[in-house]
N, C-alpha and C positions, 0 to 999 in steps of 0.2 A: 504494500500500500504506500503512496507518494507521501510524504511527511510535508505538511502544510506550516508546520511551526516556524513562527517568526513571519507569515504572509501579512502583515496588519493589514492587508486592504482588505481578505477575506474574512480572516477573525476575525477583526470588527463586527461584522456583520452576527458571531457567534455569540463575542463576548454581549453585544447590547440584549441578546436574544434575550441569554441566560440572567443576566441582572435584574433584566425588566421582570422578568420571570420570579426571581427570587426575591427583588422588594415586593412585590404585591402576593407573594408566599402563596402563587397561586398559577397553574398555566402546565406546560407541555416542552423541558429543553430538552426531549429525547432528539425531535427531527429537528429542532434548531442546530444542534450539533452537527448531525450527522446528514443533513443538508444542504446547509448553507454553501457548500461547491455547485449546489446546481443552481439554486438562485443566483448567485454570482454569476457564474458564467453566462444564463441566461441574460442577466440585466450589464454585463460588462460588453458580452462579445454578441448578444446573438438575438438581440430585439430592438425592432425600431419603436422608442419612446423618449419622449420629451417632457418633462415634468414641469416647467414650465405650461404647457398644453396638457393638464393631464385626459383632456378630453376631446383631444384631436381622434379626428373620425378614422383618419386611416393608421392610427399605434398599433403594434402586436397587442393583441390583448393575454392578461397573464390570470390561469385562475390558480387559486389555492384551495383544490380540490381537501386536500387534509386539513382542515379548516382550523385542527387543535393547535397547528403548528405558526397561530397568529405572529406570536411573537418574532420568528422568522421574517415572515415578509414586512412588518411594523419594520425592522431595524435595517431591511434592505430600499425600502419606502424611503426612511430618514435620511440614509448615507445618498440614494441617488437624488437626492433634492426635492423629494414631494412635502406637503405640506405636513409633515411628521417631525415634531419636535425633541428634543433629546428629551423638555419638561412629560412631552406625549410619552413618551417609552416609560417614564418614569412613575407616570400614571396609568402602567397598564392594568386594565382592568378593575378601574374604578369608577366609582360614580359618575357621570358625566365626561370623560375624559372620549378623544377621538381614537383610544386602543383599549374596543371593545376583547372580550377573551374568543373573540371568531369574528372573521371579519365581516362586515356590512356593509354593504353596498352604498354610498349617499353619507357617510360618516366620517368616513376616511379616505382623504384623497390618496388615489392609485389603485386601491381597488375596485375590483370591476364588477363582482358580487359578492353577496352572501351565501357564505359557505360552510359548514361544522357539518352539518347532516350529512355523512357518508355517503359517497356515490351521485347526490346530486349535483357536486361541483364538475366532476364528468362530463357529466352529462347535457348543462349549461353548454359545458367547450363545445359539444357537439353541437349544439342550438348557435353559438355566434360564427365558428365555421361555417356552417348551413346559411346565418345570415352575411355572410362574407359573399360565400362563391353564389348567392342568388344577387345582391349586388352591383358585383361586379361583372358578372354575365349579363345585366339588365343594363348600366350606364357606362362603363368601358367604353372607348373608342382605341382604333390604332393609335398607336403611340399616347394616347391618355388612360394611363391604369391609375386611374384615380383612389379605386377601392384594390385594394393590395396587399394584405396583411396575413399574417398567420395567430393563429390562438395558440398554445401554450399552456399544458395544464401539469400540476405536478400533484401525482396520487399517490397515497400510500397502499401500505396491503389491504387494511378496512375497504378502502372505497373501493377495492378489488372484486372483496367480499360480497359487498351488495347486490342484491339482485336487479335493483336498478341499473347499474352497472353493465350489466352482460345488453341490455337492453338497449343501452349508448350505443355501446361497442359493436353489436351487432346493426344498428340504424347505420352507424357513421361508416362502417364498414360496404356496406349494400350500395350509400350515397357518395364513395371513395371519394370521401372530403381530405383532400390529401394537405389541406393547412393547416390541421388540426394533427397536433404533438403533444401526446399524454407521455409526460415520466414520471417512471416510477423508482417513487425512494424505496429501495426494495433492502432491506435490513432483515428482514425473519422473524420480528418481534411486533408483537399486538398485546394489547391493555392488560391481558392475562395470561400470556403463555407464547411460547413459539411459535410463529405462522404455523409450522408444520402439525402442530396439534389440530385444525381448524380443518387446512389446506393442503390438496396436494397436489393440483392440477397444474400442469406446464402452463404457464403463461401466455409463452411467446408464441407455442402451439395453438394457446385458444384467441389467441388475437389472429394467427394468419387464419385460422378456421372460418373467422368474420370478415377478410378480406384486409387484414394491416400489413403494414410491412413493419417490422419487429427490429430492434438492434441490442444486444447489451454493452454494455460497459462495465467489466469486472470490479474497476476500482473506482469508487466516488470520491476519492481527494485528488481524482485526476484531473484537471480542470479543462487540462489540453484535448482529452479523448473525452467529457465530455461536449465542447464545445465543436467538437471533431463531427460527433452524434450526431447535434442538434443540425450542424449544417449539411449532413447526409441526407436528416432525414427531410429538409427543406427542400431536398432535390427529387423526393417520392413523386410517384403520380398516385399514391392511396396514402390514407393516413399512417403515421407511425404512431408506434410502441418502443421506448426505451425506459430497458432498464436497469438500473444503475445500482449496483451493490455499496450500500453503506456499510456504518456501525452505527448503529442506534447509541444516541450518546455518548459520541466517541471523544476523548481523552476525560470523563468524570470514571470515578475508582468503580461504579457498577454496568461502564459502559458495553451495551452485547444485550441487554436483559432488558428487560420488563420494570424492572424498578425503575429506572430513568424515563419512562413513556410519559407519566404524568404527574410529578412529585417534584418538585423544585431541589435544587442541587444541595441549598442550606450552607454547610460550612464546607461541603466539597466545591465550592463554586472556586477557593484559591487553587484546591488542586488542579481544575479545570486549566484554568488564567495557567499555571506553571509547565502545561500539557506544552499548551502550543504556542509559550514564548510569552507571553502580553503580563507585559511592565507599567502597564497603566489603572489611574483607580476607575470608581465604578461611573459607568455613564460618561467616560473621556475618552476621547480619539486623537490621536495625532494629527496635525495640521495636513501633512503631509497623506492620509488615509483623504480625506476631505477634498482634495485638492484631485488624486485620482479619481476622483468620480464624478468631480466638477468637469478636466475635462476629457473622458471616458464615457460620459453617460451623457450629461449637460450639452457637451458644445457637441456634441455628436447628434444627439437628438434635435438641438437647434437644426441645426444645417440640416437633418432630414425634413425636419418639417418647413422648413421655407421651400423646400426644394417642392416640398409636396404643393407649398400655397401658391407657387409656379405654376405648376400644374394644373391646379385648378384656374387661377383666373385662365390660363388659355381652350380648358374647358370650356369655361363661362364663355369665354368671346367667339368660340365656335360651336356650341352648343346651350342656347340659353333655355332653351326648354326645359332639357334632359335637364340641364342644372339648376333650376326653380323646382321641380319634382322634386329632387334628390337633395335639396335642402328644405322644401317643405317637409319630406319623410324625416330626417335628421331632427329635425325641430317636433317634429311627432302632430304637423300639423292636418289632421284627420279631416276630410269631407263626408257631410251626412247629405245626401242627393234627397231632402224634404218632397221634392215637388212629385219625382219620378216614385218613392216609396207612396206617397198618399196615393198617385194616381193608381198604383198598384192593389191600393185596397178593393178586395173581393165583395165586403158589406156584405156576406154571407155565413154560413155558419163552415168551420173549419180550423182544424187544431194547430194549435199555434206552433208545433214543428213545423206545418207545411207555410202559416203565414211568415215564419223564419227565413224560412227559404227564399223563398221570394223577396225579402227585404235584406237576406246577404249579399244578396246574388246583387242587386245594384247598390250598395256599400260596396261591395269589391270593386265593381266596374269605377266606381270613384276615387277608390287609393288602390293606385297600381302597384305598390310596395305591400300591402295585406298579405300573409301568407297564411296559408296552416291547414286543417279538414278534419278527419274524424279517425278515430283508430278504429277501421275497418268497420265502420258502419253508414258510412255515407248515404246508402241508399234509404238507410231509418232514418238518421238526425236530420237529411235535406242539408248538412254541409259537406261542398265540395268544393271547392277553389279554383280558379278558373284558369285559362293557359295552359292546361295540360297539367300532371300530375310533373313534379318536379326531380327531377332525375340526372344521371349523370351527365346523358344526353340532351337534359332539355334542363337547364340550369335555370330559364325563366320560367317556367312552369309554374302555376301558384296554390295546388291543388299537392297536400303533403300526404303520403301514403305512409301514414305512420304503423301501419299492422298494429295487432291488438297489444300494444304497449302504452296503457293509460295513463301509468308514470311516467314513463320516459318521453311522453308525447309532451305531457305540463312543463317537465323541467327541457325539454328542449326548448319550447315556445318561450319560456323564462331568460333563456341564453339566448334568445332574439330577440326580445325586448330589451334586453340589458346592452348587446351591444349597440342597438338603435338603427332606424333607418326603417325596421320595419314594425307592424302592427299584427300583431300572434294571432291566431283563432285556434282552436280545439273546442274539439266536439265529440262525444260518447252519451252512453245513457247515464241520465241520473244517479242510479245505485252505484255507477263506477267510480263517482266520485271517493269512496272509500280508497278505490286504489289512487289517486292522484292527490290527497290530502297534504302529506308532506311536503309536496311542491307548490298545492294552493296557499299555503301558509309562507313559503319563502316569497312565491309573488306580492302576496298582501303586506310582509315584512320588509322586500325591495320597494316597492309602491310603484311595481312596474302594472305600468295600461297594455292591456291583453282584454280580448274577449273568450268565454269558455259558455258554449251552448250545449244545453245538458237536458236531452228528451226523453223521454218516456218517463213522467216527472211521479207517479203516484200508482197507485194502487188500480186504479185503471187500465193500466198494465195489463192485468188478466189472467190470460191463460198460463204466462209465463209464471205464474208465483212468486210465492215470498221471496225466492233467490233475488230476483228483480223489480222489487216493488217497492221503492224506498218509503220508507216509514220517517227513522232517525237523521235523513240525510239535511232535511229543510232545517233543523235546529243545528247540526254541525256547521255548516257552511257560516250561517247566521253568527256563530259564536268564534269566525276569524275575523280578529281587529282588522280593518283597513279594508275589506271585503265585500263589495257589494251585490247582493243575493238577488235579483229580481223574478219573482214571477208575475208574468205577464196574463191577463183575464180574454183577450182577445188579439187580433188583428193589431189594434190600434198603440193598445200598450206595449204590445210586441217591437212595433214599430220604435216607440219612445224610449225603449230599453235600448236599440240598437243606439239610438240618438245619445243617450246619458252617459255609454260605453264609449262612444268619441269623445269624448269630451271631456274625459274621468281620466286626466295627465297622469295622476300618482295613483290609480285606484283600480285593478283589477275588478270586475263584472263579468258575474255569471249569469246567464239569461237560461230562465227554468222553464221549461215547454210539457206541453200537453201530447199524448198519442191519439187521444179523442177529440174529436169535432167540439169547438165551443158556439155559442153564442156573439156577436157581432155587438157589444153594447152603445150606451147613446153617450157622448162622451161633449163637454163645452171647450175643452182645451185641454188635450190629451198630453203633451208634452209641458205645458206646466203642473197639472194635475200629476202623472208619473215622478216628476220632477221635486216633491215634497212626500214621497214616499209612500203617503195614505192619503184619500180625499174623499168627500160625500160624494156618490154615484146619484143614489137617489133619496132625495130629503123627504121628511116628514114634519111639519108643525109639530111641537110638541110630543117629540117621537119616544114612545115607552120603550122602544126596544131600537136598540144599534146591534147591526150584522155585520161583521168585519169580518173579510172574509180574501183570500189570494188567487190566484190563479183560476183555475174550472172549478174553483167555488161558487163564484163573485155569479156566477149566473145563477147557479142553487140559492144561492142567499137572494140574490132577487128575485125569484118566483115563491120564495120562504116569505119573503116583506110581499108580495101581494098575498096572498094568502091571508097574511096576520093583518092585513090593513083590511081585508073586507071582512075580518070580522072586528071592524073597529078597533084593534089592533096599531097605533101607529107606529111604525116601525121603518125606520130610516139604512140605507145600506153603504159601507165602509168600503173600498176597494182599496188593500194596500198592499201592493205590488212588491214594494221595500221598506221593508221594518229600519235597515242599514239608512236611507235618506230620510225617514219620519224621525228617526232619533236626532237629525243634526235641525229642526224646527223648532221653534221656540216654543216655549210652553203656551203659551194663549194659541195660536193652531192647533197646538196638540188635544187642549183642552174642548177646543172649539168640531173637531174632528171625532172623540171619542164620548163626548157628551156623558158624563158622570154622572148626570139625572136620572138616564133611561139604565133599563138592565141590557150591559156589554155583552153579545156572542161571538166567539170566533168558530169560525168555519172554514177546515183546511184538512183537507187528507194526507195526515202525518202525524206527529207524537204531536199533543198538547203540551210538550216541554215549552217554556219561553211564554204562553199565552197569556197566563197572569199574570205579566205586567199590563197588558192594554183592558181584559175585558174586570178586573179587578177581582177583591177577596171573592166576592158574590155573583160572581157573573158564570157564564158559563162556558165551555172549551169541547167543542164538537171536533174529535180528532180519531185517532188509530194508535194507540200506544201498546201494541204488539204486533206480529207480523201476521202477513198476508195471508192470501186463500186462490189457491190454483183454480178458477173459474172464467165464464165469459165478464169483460170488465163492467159493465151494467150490471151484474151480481152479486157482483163482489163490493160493491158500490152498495145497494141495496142491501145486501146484509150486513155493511157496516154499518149502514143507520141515513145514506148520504140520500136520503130524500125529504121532499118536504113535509109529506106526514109525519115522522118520526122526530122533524126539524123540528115544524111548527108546534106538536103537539108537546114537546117535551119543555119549550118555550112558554106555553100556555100555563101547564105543571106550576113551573117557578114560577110564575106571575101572582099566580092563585093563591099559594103558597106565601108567598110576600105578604098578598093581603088580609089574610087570614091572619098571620101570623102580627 
């Protein structure tokens, strides 16, 4: 193995790791150690970045798939000039500070996402490669490669591990996105024990199985045979896999082991410093360390990005269309086509997956940069992307065949939106949502704009059964911060969902569709009404009874409110589409909307979890709070109770009940 002792430009990078790591007596200096040769060479010899810009369109982008290993990229962030301060390192992972214990997208300049959750950081790379080579196959001209770059990810064995993982690997493999460079810190040690107790499968075997082209590199203090690697593998026509043999914690007295993966070094931190030479105290660097990266990294990066802003303006003067497109997509600036969606309305009865459809289909035709479709349900959900299905061969394609990978469809579209330029779509059934959660919740914690259409929303469903009938899923969703859940009651709010998803910069939106025919309702101004979450559909004087109600409710509930209005009955009806937009209303709407006079129902096919907050202590929660029944969905319906007899009449009950009492 190459002895690195005395390198202070790479140490550096080691020792801040470990420090950071050890004041805040909290963190991960197993891969700080025993990686920091790849992030070096990465960020000295082998990516175009400019930290100055750190959000220049066309930089390598770098993920930190091993997300534990924050402290790593924090200290190589500082050294190359991003807005990472030695006081930042110092306050790793404390309250407020911009060196969170994983990193986050929007918090710390130079990172590109959020990343800790194993195998999603991956998978992301796969998603901005994907939005790379669709890019630059789409606005490229001769001699202007304006979109140009390579991703960069570095994974440990964990993210190896994951089944998300295989799922990347196998996409990016199919789509030989060949800018896309995963290495791996491959050391043999995991949180509890040797990879080899877990693991035993060739790597390099199951990366060419999926289409990579593989390299190792026996030694990782090599800097020269990594950096040898990375530019091999820049010359593939498929993606690579490199992987690079470490020591997990290499020069602390337990380095090899498991003990050092996530335990701070404590009083072994001077044996460490004495490993490999470093005569300085804690959180100091030589002038000299500082000065090679100023200008190694700094003026190197400069000069590539002027070179780039060349570029562009002769773009611009020969291309001014292509380049107003492709800096409205960069700026995330969304067109909602109002006139051609209205004109499109059917005003007939018809399930809001098929009204979806029809109202993607000209959203796409309006942002030519929109990517994404359905994991192999396209011909259910009604999302399919247009251009052609996107492929090796058809790079503008806009129609993504993600096969049935519901995770790895979320976290790619997530590594599309994060690199920018483009507008994500995903599409599956509702209950699938189970499998794409972990990724719905990095989007809402990135506050990336994405759309995810999610049909066959209820129990309606049918024949299929409980396998697919979500019950629990409406309350899950509901209960990710940052995440806006819509179901839509018709046509019309279908339409405004699609509207509020453009328009929603930091807010991912899932739009919740029907597999049954609904109703066509009577609406004064659909897009402000949608727009506040909940709103009166239909009013009553003096209403004893408020029905709030979502999706292929909202019509039940209104045939439930005439019902109870002719028998004197007044009974006003609720349509709230998003609980997620009625919660950011001030309280006089809210108050104004839910009427606390009259007795509150909700009506929604799915758990009554979350409902007492709107219909109160005494109100009542018309729901499904266990699973389904393998029947035709009008039966099943029915035997849950979703009719209006069994509505109105139990309505009647409490009322009666009230009065007497």
């Amino acid at each position: 193995m190459k002895n690195n002792k005395g390198n202070d430009n790479l140490n550096a990078i080691r020792m801040l790791g470990i420090q950071a790591v050890n004041k805040a007596n909290s963190g991960h200096p197993g891969i700080v150690l025993g990686a920091a040769p790849i992030i070096y060479s990465l960020f000295t010899e082998n990516m175009n970045l400019y930290p100055k810009e750190a959000k220049w369109f066309n930089r390598d982008r770098f993920v930190l798939s091993a997300g534990h290993g924050s402290a790593l990229l924090y200290a190589m962030l500082h050294l190359a000039g991003f807005k990472v301060s030695i006081n930042d390192l110092k306050n790793f992972r404390q309250w407020g500070s911009n060196t969170p214990g994983h990193p986050e997208l929007g918090l710390t300049d130079g990172v590109e996402v959020t990343t800790g959750p194993l195998g999603q950081g991956v998978t992301m790379g796969v998603g901005m490669a994907m939005a790379e080579a669709f890019l630059a196959a789409k606005f490229n001209k001769a001699r202007l490669d304006i979109i140009d770059h390579h991703t960069f990810v570095l994974v440990g064995d964990g993210d190896l591990q994951e089944g998300i993982s295989q799922e990347a690997i196998s996409f990016a493999g199919f789509q030989t996105l060949n800018k896309l460079i995963v290495i791996h810190d491959s050391n043999d040690i995991q949180l509890d024990s040797e990879v080899s107790k877990a693991n035993k499968e060739d790597m390099h075997k199951r990366f060419k199985a999926a289409g990579w082209n593989t390299i190792l590199v026996k030694d990782g203090e090599d800097v020269v045979a990594i950096s040898k690697a990375i530019e091999k593998a820049k010359k593939s026509n498929l993606p690579t896999y490199i992987e690079i043999k470490t020591v997990i914690g290499l020069g602390a007295t337990k380095q090899g082991t498991s003990a050092v993966h996530g335990a701070p070094l404590g009083k072994d931190l001077a044996h460490t410093e004495e490993f490999f030479g470093w005569k300085y105290k804690d959180f100091e660097v030589p002038e000299s360390t500082y000065e090679f990266y100023e200008k190694i990294v700094m003026e190197r990066g400069k000069q590539t990005f002027k070179n780039w802003e060349l570029l562009l303006n002769s773009y611009q003067t020969s291309y001014p269309n292509e380049y107003e497109e492709l800096m409205n997509a960069i700026d995330g600036k969304w067109n909602f086509p109002q006139q051609e969606v209205e004109t499109a309305n059917p005003q007939k009865t018809q399930a809001t997956r098929i009204s979806s459809g029809s109202i993607f289909e000209n959203v796409m035709r309006a942002n030519p940069t929109m990517l994404g479709g359905s994991a192999d349900l396209s011909s259910s959900t009604k999302i399919k992307g247009l251009d052609g299905d996107f492929t090796p061969k058809n790079r503008v394609g806009r129609n993504v065949m993600y096969g049935v990978r519901e995770f790895g469809m979320t976290a790619i579209n997530n590594g599309m939106a994060a690199h920018g330029g483009i507008l994500p779509v995903a599409s599956t059934f509702f209950v699938f949502t189970d499998y794409m959660k972990p990724a719905l919740r990095l989007a809402s914690l990135m506050k990336l704009q994405q759309l995810f259409v999610l049909t066959h929303d209820s129990v309606a469903v049918g024949e299929d059964g409980p396998t697919h009938e979500p019950i629990e899923q409406l309350a899950m969703l509901r209960t990710i911060p940052n995440h806006n859940v819509i179901r839509p009651a018709d046509y019309a709010e279908t339409m405004a969902a699609y509207k509020i998803g453009l328009e929603s910069k930091q807010t991912p939106t899932s739009i919740v569709l029907t597999r049954q025919d609904l109703t066509e309702q009577k609406h004064q101004d659909v897009f402000a009404e949608v727009s506040k979450g909940a709103y009166v559909l239909q009013a009553k004087a003096n209403a004893k009874v408020t029905l709030i109600a979502t999706g292929s409710e909202v019509d039940l509930a209104v045939k439930v409110a005439d019902a109870l209005n002719k028998k004197k009955i007044a009974t006003s009806v609720v349509s709230m589409p998003s609980m997620f937009l009625f919660e950011k209303q001030d309280a006089n709407y809210k108050a104004q909307i839910l009427n606390a006079k009259s007795l509150r129902v909700s009506i929604e096919m799915g758990t009554t979890y979350g409902w007492a907050k709107y219909v109160g202590e005494n109100g009542l929660s018309f729901g499904i709070d266990r699973f389904g029944e393998s029947a035709p969905g009008d039966v099943v319906m029915d035997k849950f109770g979703f009719n209006v007899e069994n509505i109105s009449e139990q309505i009647i009950k409490t009322l009666k009940t009230r009065k007497d009492a």
